[in-house]
VEXTIGU-794053 format. One line per field, with one value per residue: residue number from 1; residue in one letter; x, y, z of N, C-alpha, C in turn. Coordinates in steps of 0.05 Angstrom, whole numbers, padded with zeros to 5 digits. Each point is the difference from the previous one (the first is absolute). Example, Ala and Ser with C-alpha at 12.3 -4.5 7.8 and 13.67 -1.06 7.14 Angstrom:
2
k: [1,2] $
r: [a,s] $
n_u: [00264,-00007] $
n_v: [-00114,00021] $
n_w: [00156,-00014] $
ca_u: [-00018,00016] $
ca_v: [00024,00024] $
ca_w: [00000,00001] $
c_u: [00018,-00015] $
c_v: [00024,00022] $
c_w: [00000,00014] $
//
This chain:
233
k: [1,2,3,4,5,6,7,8,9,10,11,12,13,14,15,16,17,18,19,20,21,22,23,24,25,26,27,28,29,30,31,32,33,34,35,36,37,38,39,40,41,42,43,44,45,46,47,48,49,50,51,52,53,54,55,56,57,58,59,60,61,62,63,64,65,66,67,68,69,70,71,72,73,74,75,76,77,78,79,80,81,82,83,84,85,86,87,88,89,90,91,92,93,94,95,96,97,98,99,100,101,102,103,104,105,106,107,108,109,110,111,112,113,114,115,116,117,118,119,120,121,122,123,124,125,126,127,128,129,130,131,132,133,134,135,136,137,138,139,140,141,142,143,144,145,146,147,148,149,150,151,152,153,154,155,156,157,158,159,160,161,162,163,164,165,166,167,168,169,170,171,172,173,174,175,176,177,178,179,180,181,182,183,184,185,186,187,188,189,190,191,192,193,194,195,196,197,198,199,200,201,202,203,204,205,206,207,208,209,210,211,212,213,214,215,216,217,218,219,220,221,222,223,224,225,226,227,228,229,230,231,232,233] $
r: [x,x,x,x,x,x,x,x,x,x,x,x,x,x,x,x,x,x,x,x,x,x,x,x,x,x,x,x,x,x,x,x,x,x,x,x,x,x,x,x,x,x,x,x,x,x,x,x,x,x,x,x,x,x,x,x,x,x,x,x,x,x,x,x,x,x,x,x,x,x,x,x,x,x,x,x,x,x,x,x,x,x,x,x,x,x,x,x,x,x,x,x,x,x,x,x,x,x,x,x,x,x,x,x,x,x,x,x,x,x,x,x,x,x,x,x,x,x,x,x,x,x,x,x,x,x,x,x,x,x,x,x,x,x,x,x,x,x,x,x,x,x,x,x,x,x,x,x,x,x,x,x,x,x,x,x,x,x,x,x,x,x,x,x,x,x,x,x,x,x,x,x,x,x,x,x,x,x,x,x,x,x,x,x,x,x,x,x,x,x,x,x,x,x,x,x,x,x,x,x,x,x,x,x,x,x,x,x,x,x,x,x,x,x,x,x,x,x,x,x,x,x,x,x,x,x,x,x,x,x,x,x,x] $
n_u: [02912,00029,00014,00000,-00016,00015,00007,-00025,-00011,00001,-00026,-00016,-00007,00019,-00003,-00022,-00001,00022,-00013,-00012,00026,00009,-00035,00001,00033,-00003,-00019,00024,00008,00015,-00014,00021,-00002,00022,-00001,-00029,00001,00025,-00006,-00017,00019,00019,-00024,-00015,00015,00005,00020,00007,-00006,00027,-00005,-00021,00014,00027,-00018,00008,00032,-00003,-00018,-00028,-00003,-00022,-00011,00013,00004,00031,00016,-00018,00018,00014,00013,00005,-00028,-00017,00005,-00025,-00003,00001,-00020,-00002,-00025,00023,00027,-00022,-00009,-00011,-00004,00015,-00030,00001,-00021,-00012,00004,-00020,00005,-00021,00009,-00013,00006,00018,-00016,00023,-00006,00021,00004,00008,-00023,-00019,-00016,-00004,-00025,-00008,-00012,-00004,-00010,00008,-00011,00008,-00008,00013,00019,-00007,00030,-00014,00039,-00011,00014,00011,-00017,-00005,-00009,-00009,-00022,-00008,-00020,-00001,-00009,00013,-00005,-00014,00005,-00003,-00004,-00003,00004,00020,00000,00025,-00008,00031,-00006,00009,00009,00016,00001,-00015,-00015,-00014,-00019,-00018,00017,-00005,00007,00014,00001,00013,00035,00004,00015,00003,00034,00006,-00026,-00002,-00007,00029,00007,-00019,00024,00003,00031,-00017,00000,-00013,-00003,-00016,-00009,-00013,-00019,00005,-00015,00001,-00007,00019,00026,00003,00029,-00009,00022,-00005,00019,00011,00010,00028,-00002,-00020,00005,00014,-00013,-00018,00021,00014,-00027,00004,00027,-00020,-00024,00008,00005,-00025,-00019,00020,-00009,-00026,-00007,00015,-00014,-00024,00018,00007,-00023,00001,00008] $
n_v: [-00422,-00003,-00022,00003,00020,00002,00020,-00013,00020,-00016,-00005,00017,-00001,00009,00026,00009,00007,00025,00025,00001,-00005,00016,00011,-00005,00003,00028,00012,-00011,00019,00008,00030,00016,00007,-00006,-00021,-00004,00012,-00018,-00017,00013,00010,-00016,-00006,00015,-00012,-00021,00009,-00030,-00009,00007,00030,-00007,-00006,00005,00017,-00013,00004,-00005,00014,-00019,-00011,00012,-00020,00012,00015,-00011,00010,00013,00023,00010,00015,-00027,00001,00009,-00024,-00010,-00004,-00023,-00005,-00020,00015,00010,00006,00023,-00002,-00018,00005,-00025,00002,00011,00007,-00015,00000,00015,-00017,00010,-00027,00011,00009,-00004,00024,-00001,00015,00006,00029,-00024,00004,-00027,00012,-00023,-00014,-00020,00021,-00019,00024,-00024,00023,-00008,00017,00005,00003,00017,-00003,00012,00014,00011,00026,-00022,-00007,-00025,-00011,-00023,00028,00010,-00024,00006,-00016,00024,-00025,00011,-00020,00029,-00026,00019,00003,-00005,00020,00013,00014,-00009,00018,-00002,00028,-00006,-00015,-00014,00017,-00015,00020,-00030,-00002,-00012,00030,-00019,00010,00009,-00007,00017,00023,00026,00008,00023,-00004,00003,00030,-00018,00005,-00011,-00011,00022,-00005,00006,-00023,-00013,00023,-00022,00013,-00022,00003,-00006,00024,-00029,00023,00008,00004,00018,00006,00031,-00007,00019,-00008,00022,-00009,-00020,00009,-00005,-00011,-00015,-00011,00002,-00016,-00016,00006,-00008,-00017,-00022,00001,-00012,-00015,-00007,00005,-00018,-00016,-00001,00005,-00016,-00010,00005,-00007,-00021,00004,00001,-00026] $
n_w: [-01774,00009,00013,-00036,00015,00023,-00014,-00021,-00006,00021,-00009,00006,-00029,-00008,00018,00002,-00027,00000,00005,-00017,-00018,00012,-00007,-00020,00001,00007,-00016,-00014,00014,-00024,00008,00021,00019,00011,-00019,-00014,00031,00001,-00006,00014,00014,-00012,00012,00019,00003,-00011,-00022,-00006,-00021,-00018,00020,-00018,-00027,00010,00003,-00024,-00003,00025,-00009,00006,-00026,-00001,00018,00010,-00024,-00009,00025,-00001,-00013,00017,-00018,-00001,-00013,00022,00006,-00001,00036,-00007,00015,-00014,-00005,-00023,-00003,00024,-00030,00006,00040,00002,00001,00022,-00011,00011,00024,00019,00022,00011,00015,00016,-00021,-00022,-00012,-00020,-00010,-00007,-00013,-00016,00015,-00015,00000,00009,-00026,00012,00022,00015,00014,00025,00022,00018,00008,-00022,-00011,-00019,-00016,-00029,-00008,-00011,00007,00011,-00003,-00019,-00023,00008,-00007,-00025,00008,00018,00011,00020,00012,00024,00017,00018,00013,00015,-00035,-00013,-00024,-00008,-00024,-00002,-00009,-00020,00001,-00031,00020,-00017,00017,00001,00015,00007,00021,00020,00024,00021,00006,-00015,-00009,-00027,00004,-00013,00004,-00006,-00013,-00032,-00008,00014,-00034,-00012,00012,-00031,00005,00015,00024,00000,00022,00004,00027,00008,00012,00015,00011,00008,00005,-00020,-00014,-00022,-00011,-00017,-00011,-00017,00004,00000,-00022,00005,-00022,00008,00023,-00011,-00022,00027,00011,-00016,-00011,00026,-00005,-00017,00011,00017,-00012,-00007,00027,00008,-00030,-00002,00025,-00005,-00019,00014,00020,-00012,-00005,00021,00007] $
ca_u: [00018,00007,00011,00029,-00001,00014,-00001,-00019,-00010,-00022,-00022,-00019,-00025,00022,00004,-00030,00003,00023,-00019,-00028,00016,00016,-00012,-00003,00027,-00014,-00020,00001,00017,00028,00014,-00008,-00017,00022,-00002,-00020,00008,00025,-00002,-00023,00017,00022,-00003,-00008,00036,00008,-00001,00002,-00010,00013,-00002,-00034,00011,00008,-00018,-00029,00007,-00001,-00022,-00012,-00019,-00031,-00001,00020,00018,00024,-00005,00007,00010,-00031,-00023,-00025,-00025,-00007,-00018,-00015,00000,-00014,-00005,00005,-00023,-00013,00015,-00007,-00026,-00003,00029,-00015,-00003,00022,-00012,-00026,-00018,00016,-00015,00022,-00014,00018,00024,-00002,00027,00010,00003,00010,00024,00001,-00026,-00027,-00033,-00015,-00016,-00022,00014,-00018,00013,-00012,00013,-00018,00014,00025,00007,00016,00005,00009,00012,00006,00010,00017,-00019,-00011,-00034,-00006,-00015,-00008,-00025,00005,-00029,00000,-00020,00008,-00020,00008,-00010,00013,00036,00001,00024,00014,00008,00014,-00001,00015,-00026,-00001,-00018,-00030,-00015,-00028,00001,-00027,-00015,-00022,00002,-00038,00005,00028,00000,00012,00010,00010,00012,00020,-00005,00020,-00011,00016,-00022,00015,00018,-00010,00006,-00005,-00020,-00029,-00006,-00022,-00003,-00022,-00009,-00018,00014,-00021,00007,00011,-00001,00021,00012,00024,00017,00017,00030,00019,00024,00023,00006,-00015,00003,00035,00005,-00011,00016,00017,-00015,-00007,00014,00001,-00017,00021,00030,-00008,-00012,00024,00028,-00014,-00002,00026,00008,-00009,00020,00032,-00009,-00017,00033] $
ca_v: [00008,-00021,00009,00015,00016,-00001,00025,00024,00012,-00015,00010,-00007,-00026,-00021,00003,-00009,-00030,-00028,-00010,-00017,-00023,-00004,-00002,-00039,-00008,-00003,-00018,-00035,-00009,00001,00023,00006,00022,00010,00002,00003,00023,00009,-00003,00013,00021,00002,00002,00030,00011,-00012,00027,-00007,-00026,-00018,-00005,-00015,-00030,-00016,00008,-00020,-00024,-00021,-00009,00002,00024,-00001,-00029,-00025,-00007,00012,00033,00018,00019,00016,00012,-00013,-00002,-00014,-00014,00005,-00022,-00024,-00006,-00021,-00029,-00031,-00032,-00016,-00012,-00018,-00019,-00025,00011,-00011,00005,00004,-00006,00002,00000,00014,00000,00022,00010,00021,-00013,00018,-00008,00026,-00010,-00002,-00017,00008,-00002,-00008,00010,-00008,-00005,00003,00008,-00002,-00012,-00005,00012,00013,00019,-00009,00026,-00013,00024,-00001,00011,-00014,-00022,-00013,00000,-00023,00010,00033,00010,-00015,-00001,-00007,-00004,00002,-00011,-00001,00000,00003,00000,00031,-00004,00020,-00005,00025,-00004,00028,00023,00001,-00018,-00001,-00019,-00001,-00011,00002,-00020,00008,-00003,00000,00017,00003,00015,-00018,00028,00001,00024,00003,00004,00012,-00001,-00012,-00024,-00029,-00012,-00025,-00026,-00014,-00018,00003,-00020,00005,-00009,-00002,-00017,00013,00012,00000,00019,-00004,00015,-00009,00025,-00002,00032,00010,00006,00003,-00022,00005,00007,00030,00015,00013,00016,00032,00026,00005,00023,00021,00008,00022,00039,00018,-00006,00017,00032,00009,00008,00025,00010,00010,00020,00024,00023,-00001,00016,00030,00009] $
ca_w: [00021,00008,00030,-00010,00005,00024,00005,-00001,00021,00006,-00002,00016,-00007,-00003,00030,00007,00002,00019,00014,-00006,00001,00032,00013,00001,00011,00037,00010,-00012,00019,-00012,00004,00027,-00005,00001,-00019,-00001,00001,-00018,-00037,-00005,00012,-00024,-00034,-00005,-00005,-00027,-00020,-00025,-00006,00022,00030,00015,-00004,00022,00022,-00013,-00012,00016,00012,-00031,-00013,00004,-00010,00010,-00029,00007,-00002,-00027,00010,00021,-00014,-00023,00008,00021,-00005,00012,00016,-00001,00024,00006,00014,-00023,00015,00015,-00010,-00017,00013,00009,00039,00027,00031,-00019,00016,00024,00024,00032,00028,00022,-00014,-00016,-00022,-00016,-00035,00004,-00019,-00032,00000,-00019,00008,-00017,-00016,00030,00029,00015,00024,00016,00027,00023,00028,-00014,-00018,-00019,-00018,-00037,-00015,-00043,-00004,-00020,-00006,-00018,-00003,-00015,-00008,00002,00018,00036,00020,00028,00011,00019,00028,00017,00024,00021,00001,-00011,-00015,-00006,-00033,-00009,-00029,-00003,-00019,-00011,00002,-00009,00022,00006,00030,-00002,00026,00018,00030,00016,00036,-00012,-00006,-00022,-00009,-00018,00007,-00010,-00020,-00005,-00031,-00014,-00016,00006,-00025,-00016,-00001,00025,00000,00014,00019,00013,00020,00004,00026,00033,00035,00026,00031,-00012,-00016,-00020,-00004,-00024,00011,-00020,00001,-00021,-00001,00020,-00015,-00007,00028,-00008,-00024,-00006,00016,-00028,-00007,00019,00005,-00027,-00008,00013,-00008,-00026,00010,00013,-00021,-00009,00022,00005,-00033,00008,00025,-00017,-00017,00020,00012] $
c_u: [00011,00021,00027,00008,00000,-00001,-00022,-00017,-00038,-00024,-00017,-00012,00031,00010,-00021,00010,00020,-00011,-00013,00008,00008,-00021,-00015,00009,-00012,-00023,00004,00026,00027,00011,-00019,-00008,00030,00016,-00007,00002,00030,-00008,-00029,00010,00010,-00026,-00011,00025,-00004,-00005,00006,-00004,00024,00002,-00023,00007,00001,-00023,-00024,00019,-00007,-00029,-00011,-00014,-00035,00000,00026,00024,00016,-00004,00004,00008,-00040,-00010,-00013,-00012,-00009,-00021,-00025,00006,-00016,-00022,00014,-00016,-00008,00020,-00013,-00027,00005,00025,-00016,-00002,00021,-00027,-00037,-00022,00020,-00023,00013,-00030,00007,00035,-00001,00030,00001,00013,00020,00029,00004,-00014,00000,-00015,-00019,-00023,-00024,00026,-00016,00013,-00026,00009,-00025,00011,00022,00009,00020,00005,00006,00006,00000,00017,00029,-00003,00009,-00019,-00006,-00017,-00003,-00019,00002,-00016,00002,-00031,00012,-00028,00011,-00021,00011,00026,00001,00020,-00002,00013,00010,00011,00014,-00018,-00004,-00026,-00030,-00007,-00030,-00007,-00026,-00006,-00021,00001,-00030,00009,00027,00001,-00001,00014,00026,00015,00015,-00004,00020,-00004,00017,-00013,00021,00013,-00018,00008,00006,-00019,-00027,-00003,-00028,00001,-00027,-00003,-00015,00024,-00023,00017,00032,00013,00012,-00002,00010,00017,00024,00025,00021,00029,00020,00013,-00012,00006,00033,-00010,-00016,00019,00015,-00009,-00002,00032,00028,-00003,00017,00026,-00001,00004,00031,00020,-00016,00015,00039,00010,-00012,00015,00017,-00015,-00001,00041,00012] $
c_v: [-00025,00009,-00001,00028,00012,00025,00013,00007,-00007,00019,-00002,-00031,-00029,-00013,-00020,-00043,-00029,00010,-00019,-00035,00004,-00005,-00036,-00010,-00010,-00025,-00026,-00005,00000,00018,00002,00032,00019,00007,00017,00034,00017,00004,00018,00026,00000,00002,00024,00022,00003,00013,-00019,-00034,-00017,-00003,-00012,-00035,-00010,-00004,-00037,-00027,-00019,-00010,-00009,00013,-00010,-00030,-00009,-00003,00028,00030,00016,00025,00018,00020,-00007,-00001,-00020,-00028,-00012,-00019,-00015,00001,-00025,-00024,-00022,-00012,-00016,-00019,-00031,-00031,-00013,00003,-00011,-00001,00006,00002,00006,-00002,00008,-00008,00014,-00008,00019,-00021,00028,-00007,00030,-00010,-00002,-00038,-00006,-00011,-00012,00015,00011,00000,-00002,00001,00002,00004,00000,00011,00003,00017,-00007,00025,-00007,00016,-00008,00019,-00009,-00024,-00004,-00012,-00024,00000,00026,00006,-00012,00005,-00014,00000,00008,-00002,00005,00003,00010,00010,00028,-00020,00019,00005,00025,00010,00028,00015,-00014,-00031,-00003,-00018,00003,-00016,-00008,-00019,00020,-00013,-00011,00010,-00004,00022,-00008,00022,-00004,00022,00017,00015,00028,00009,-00002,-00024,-00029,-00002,-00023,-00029,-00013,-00014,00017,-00029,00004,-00010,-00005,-00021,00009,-00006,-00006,00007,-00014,00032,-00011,00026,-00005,00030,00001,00013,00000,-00022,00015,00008,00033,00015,00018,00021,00031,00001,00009,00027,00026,00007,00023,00026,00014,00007,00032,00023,00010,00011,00029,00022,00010,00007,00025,00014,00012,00022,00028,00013,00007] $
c_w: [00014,00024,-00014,00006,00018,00010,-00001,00026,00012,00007,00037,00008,00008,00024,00012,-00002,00013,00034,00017,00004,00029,00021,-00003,00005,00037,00000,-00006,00024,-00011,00018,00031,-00003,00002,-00027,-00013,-00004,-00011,-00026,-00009,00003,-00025,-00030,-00001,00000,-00026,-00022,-00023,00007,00022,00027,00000,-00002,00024,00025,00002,-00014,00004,00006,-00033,-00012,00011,-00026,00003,-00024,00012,-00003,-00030,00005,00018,-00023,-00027,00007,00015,-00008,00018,00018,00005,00034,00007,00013,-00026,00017,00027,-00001,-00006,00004,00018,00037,00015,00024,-00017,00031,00036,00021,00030,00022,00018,-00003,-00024,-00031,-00015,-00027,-00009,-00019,-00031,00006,-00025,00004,-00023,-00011,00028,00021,00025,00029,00016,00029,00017,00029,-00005,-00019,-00024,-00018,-00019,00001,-00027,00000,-00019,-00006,-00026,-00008,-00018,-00028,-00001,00016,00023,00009,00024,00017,00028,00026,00025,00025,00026,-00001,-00023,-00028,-00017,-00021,-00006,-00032,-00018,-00017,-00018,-00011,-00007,00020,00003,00028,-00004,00027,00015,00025,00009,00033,-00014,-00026,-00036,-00013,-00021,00012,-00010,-00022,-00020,-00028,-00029,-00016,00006,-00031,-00017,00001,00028,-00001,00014,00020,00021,00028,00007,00024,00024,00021,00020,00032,-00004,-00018,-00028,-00015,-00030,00011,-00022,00013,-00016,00005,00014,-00034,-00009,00023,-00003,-00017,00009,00029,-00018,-00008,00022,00003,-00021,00001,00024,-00002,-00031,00005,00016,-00018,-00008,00012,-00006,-00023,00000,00012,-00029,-00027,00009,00004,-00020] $
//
């Protein structure tokens, strides 16, 4: 089947998938939710291959290789944590005297990170992080001070420090498995009357992509809802 076929008449499954394409579109930031919502409107419309085309020209195909007509078969989406494996650190070590520092962003984190504060605070986001190594081993010493490790679901983390009149917790927790091709990262160290935090948060990518989804099922349940009047009338 090819997008020589303009007229034929588009499937469920065919639908689903330029979809699916509009909903990665949000979360990579191409499409606004305004968007987003027109062209999601026009594809549960859509009665033949050619009204779904136009809905995706513009955007790419899953990996990034030139759009292919929306109802070829779907190909699988890469995560994308091999490209963030295996890049030369920007930052291998942080200290905060009654101050603080922050590590947040398209970082990389070296193989060893040692985060130390003292009557201060400090925050590691990996969330868009990069990774010097498949295995990271953040050390973390907070006296008096706190530091704060923010990390996404899909992340292999092992928490093994130890609070003394402090704290050493793990938050968030989530019975989402960890991506095979993610790194593994270990936090280890001590909280003397002191804390240090892991806290699983979802990406500024995953955060679009389930309003994308919430805005979807309404948009769904409204076209339902009014093909239903138009059936009854």
């Amino acid at each position: 089947m090819t997008s020589e076929l303009p007229e034929m008449r588009a499937s469920d499954s065919e639908r689903e998938r330029v979809a699916e394409r509009l909903r990665d579109a949000v979360a990579e930031g191409r499409l606004d939710m305004d968007e987003f919502e027109q062209r999601l409107d026009a594809v549960y419309r859509a009665r033949t291959h050619g009204e779904l085309a136009p809905l995706v020209r513009d955007l790419p195909a899953p990996g990034g290789a030139a759009s292919p007509a929306p109802y070829e078969a779907a190909q699988p989406v890469r995560s994308g944590w091999r490209e963030r494996i295996g890049l030369p650190p920007t930052s291998k070590g942080a200290f905060a005297f009654w101050g603080g520092f922050s590590r947040r962003g398209t970082w990389t984190i070296g193989r060893g990170f040692n985060a130390v504060t003292v009557m201060g605070g400090g925050e590691l986001d990996l969330r868009e992080a990069r990774f010097e190594a498949r295995e990271t081993v953040i050390t973390c010493v907070a006296v008096m001070g706190g530091v704060a490790v923010v990390v996404p679901p899909d992340l292999n983390v092992e928490v093994t420090g130890i609070g003394l009149m402090g704290g050493f917790a793990e938050e968030g927790r989530t019975d989402r498995a960890p991506d095979p091709e993610a790194p593994r990262v270990v936090v280890r160290g001590i909280a003397l009357m002191g804390g240090v935090s892991v806290e699983r948060k979802p990406t500024r990518a995953e955060k679009q992509r389930l309003r994308a989804e919430r805005a979807e099922r309404a948009r769904r349940e409204k076209l339902e809802k009014r093909e239903g009047r138009k059936e009854l009338g």
